[in-house]
C-alpha positions in Angstrom: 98.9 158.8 138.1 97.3 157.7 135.0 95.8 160.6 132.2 92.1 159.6 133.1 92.6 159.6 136.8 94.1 163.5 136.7 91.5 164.5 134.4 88.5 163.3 137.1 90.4 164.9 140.0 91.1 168.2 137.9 87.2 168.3 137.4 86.2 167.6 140.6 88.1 170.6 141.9 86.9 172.4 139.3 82.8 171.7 140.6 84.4 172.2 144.3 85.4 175.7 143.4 82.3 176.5 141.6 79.8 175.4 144.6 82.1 177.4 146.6 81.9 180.9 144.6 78.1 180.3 143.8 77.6 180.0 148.3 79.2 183.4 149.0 77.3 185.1 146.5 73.9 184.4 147.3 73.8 187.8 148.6 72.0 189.6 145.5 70.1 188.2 141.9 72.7 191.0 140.0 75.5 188.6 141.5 74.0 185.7 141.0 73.5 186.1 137.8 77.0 187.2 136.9 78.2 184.2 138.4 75.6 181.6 136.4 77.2 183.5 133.5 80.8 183.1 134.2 80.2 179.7 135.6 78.3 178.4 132.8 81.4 180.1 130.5 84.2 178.6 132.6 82.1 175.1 132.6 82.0 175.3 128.6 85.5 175.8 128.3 86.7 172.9 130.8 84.3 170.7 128.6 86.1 171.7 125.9 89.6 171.3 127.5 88.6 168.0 128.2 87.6 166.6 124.9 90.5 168.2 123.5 93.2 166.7 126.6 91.0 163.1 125.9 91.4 163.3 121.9 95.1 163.8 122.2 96.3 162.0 124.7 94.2 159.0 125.6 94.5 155.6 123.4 91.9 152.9 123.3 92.8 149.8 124.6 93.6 147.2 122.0 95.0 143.8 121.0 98.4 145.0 119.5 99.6 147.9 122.0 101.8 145.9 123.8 100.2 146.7 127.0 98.1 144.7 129.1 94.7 147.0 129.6 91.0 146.5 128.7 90.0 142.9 129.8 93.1 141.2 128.5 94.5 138.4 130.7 98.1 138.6 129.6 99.6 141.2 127.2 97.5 141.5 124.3 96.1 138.1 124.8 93.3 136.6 126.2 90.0 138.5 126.9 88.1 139.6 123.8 91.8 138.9 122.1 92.1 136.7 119.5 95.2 135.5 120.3 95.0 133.4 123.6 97.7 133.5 126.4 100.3 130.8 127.1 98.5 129.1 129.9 95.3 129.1 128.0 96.1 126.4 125.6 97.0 122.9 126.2 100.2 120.9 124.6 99.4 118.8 121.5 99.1 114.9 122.5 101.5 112.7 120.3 99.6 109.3 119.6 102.9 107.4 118.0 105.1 108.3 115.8 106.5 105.4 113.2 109.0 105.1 110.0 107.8 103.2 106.9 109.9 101.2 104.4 108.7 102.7 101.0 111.7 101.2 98.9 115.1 100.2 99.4 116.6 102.6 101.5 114.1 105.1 101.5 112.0 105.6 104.4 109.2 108.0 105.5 108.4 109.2 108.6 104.7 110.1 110.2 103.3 111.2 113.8 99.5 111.2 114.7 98.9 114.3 116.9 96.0 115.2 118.8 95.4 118.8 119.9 92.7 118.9 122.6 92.0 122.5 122.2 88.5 123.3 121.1 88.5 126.2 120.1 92.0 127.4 119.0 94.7 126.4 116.0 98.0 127.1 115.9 99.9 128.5 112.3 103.3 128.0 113.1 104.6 125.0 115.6 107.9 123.5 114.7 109.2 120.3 115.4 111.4 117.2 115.4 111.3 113.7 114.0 114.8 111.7 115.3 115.0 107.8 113.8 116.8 104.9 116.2 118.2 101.6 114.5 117.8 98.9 117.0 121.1 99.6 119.2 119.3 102.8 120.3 122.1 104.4 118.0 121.0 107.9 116.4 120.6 107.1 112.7 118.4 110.4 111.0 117.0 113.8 112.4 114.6 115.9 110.9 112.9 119.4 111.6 110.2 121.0 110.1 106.9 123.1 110.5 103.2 123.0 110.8 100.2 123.9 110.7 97.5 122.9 114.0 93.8 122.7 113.2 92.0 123.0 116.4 90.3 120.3 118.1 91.7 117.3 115.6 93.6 114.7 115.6 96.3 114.8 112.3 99.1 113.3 110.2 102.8 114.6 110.8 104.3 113.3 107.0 107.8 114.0 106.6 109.1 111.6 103.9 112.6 111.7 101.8 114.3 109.3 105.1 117.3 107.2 103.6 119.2 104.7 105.4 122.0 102.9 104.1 122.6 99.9 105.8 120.4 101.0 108.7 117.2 99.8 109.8 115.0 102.4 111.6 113.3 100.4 115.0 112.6 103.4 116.9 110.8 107.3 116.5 110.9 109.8 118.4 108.8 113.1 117.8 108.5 116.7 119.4 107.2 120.0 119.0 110.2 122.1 119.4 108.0 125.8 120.0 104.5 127.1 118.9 103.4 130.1 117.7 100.4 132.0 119.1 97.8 130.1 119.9 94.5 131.8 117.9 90.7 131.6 119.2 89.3 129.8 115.9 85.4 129.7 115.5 85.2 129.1 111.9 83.1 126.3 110.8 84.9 123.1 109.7 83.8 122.3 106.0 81.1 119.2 105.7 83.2 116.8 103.8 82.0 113.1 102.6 85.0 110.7 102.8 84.7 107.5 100.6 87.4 104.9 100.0 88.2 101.4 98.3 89.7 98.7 100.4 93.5 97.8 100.2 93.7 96.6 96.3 96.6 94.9 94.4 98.5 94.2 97.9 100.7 91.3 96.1 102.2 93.9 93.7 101.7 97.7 93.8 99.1 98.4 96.8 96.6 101.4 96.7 93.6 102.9 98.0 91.3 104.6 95.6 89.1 107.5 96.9 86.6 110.1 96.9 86.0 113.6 98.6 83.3 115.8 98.2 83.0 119.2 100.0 79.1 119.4 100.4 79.3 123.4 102.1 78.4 126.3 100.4 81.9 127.8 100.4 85.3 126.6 98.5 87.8 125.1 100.4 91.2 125.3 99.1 94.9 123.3 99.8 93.7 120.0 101.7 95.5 117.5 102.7 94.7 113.7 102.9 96.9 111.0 104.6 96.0 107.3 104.0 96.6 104.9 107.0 96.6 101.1 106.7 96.5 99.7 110.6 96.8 95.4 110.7 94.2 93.5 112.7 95.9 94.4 115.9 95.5 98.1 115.0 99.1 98.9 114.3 99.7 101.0 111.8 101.8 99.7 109.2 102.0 102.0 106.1 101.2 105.6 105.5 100.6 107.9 102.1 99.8 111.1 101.1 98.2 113.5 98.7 96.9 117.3 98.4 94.1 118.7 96.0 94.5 122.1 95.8 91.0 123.6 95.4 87.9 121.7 96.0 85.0 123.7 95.0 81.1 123.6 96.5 79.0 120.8 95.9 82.0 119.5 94.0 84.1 115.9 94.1 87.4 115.0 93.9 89.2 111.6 93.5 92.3 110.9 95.3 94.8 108.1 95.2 97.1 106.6 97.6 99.6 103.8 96.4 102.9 102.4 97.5 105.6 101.2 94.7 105.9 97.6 96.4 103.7 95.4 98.7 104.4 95.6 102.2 104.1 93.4 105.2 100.3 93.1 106.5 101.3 92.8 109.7 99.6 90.4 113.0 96.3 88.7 111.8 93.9 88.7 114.6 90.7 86.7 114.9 87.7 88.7 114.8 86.8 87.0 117.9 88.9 84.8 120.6 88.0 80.7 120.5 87.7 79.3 124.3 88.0 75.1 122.8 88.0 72.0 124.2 90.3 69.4 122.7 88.9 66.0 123.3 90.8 62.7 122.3 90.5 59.7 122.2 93.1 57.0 124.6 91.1 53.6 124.4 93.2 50.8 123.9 92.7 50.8 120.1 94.4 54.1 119.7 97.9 51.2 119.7 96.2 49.2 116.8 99.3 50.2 114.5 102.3 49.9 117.2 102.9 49.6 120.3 106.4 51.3 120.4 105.7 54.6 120.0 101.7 53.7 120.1 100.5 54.8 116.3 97.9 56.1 115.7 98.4 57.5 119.6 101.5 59.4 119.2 100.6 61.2 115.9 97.7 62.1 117.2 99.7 63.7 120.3 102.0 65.4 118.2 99.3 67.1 115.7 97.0 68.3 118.3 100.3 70.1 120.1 100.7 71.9 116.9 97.4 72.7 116.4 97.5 74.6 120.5 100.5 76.4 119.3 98.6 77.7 116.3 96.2 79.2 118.2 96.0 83.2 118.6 97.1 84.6 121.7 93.5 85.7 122.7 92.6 81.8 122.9 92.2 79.8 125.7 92.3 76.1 125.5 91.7 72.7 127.7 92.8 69.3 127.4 90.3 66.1 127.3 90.9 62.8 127.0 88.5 59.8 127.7 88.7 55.7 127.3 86.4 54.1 129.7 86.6 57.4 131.8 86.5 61.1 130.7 89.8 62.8 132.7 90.0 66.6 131.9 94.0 66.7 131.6 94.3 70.5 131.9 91.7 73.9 133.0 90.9 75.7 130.1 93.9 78.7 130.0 95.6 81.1 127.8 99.2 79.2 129.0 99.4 77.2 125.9 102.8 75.8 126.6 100.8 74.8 130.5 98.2 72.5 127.8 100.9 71.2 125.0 102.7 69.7 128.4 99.3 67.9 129.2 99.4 66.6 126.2 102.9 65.5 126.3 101.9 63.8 129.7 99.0 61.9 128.2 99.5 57.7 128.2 98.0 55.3 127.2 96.4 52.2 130.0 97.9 48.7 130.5 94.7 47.6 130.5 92.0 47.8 128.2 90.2 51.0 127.7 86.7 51.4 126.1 85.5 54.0 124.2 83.7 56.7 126.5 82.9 59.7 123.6 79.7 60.7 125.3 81.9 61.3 129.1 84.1 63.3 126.8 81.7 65.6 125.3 80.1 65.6 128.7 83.6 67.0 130.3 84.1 69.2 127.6 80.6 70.8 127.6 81.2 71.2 131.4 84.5 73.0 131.1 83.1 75.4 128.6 80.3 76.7 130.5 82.1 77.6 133.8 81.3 80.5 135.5 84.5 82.4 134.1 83.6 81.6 130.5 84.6 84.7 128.6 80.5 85.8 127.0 82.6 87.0 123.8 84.3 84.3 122.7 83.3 81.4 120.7 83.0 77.8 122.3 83.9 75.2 120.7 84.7 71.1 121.0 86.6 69.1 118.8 87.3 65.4 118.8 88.9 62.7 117.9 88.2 58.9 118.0 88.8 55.7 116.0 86.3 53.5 117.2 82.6 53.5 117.9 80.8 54.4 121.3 81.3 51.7 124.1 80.6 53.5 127.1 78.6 54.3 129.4 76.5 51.0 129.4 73.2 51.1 130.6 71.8 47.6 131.1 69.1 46.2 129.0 70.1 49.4 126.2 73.2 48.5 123.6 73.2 51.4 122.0 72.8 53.5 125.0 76.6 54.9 124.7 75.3 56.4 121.2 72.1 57.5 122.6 74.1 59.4 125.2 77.0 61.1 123.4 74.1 62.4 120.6 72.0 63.5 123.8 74.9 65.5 125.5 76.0 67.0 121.7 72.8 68.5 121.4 73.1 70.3 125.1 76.2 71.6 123.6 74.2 72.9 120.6 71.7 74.1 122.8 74.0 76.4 124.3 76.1 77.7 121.3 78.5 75.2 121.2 80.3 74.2 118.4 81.1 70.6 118.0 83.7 69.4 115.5 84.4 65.2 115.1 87.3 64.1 113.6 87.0 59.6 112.7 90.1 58.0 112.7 90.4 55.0 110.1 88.4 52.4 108.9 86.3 51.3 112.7 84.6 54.6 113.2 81.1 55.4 113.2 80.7 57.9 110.9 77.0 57.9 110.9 77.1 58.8 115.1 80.0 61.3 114.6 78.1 63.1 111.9 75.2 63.7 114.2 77.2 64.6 117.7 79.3 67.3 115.1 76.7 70.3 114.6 76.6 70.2 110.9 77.5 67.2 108.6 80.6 69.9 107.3 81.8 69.7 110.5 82.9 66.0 110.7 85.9 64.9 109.2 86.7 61.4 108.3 90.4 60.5 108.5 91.4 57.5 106.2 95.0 57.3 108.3 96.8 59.2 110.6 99.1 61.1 108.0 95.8 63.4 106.8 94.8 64.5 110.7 97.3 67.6 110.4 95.4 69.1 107.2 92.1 68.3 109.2 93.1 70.6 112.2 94.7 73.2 109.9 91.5 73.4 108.2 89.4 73.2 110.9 91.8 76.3 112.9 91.4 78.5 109.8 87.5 78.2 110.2 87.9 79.4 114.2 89.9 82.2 113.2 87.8 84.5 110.8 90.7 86.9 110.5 89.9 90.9 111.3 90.4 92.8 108.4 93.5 95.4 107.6 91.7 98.4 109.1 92.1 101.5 106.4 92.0 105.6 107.8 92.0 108.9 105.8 92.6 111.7 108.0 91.9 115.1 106.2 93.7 118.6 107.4 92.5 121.8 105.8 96.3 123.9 105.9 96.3 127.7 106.0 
């Protein structure tokens, strides 16, 4: 039986015995009044028993008594606690965790965390970093300790990694325990974050920076981590730097640098190109040779190069035309499935006009399907060495003229992008500047050996390549 417990029972008998004595003397007021007295004495000195029994034996409930009591959940956790139980907090999330070449041999190694607590950091967690060369072979452990800011997503740096004659492929990272998990309300700090873009990249890369602390208080020991991602978001170098005290209204600059230039990484295209590649097979296309058919087979070869340039977010459809337009492949993201059209493409044993309107007409017709992707560009490009010859239209010669500039501007019309690329001396370079959607988009080849810087040049202006994306993640440590 607990202490308060006894104490209620051993004054409700008390009250029993009392309401008993006071019945069996209601005989006379002389005995009434003696008993009032005596009860009123006997009540004052069990009031005073009990505050003496309650002031030395009974203890408060608390945080720190090693005792689960008040409205505690768990022993001293939980409740009105500031330490929270076990199964109130949730595990930290590990984003990735990577090793970066610095120099040499030396490596470090980083982890992005992310603890999805809200309301509760965490002083003392310990962990794990372990390094894997590409056989899955254990090459470098390292342990070490932490500090968890609640509700943030943070930078792991452990650096001082050195290899010899390994090369780190793999990391692995795990919190090993945690210490209490604390209920922490305090407002975060209002910081303003500036920063350069990557600078000196070809020699000794760095990120200049500037932090100011905008809250009325000062906020001391802060750390900053510098990320540099590629265009495909992976992270490919990491930094780091303290300043120690960073005083209200006050600004700091902070630097981030790396003693040699490291690999940029994937270069993505801001945005993915669906294009139509439209060529040219009339019969002239064999004006130089007939065995291999030049300017034919050139052409072949530099528009397969040009497909396998392409990023892997493109898509991409074959089109040739002479007196006919024939669509040689869907538009697809199998690029190998549209270099085999090409490979596939002939050229007639009879004589082929030169159809460029049915090919723009085929190509415009392939780029605004139904499954058209709404985000990518659309564009046309193509080739030819003569002038328009088809389709006729009796009683109109330049009909075939008329017609490929009509369906070029349909194309326009509906954000299409129209490149022309003339081939030798019997083009018409006045129609191919008009079907192209800007005069800088028609290119005039003077021979075939000039058509692979033409598509090179024309690829790099498809692909306006996403920038290196730069992060500084802040931690405020205890």
């Amino acid at each position: 039986m607990s202490k308060t417990v006894f104490d209620i029972n051993w004054t409700t008998h008390l009250l029993e015995g009392v309401v008993f004595c006071y019945t069996i003397s209601m005989g006379s007021w002389s005995t009434k009044r003696r008993l009032i007295y005596g009860l009123s004495f006997v009540l004052f000195l069990a009031l005073v028993a009990l505050s003496i029994f309650y002031k030395t034996f009974y203890t408060k409930p608390t945080c720190s008594d090693s005792r689960k009591n008040g409205d505690e959940i768990g022993i001293d956790c939980g409740g009105s606690c500031r330490s929270l139980c076990t199964s109130q907090a949730l595990n930290p999330i590990v984003l990735w965790a990577k090793a970066f070449n610095i120099s040499g041999d030396a490596y470090t190694v980083s982890a992005y965390v992310e603890n999805p607590n809200i309301n509760s950091s965490n002083s003392r967690a310990t962990y794990e970093f372990k390094v894997y060369d590409g056989r899955n072979k254990l090459i470098g452990t390292q342990e070490g300790e932490t500090f968890i800011p609640r509700n943030k997503k943070f930078i792991i740096f452990e650096p001082g990694f050195v290899f010899k004659n390994e090369v780190p492929k793999r990391v692995e990272f795990e919190f090993l325990s945690f210490g209490t998990w604390q209920r922490d309300t305090v407002p975060d700090p209002n910081f303003d974050v500036s920063y350069s873009p990557l600078i000196s990249t070809t020699t000794r890369p760095r990120i200049e920076g500037s932090i100011s602390n905008q809250s009325l208080v000062p906020v001391e020991r802060v750390e900053l981590v510098g990320l540099v991602s590629d265009g495909n978001q992976n992270v490919i170098a990491s930094s780091r730097t303290y300043i120690d005290r960073l005083p209200p209204n006050a600004t700091e600059p902070f630097v981030f640098t790396w003693p040699k230039p490291f690999d940029l990484g994937v270069e993505a295209c801001e945005n993915p190109t669906d294009v139509a590649l439209v060529i040219d097979k009339s019969t002239s296309m064999q004006s130089e040779s007939l065995s291999p058919p030049e300017p034919f087979t050139t052409v072949k070869s530099v528009a397969k190069d040009f497909i396998t340039s392409l990023s892997v977010d493109d898509r991409v459809s074959v089109i040739s035309f002479g007196t006919l337009p024939i669509k040689q492949s869907d538009l697809t993201a199998n690029l190998d499935l549209a270099t085999e059209s090409i490979d596939a493409l002939t050229l007639s044993s009879t004589t082929e006009q030169t159809n460029i309107g049915g090919g723009l007409e085929l190509a415009l017709n392939e780029l605004t399907k139904d499954s058209i992707r709404p985000e990518s560009k659309k564009v046309i490009i193509l080739l030819t060495d003569g002038v328009a010859t088809e389709p006729k239209n009796p009683g109109q010669p330049t009909y075939p003229s008329i017609f490929a500039e009509s369906v070029s501007q349909i194309a326009l019309a509906k954000g299409i992008t129209v490149y022309t690329i003339g081939l030798g001396s019997g083009v018409d370079n006045a129609l191919l500047k008009k079907i192209a959607s800007k005069d800088s988009h028609y290119f005039f080849a003077p021979n075939k050996g000039t058509l692979s810087g033409i598509y090179a040049d024309i690829g790099e202006a498809l692909c306006q390549k996403k920038p290196n994306t730069i992060q500084v993640i802040y931690r405020i440590l205890p």
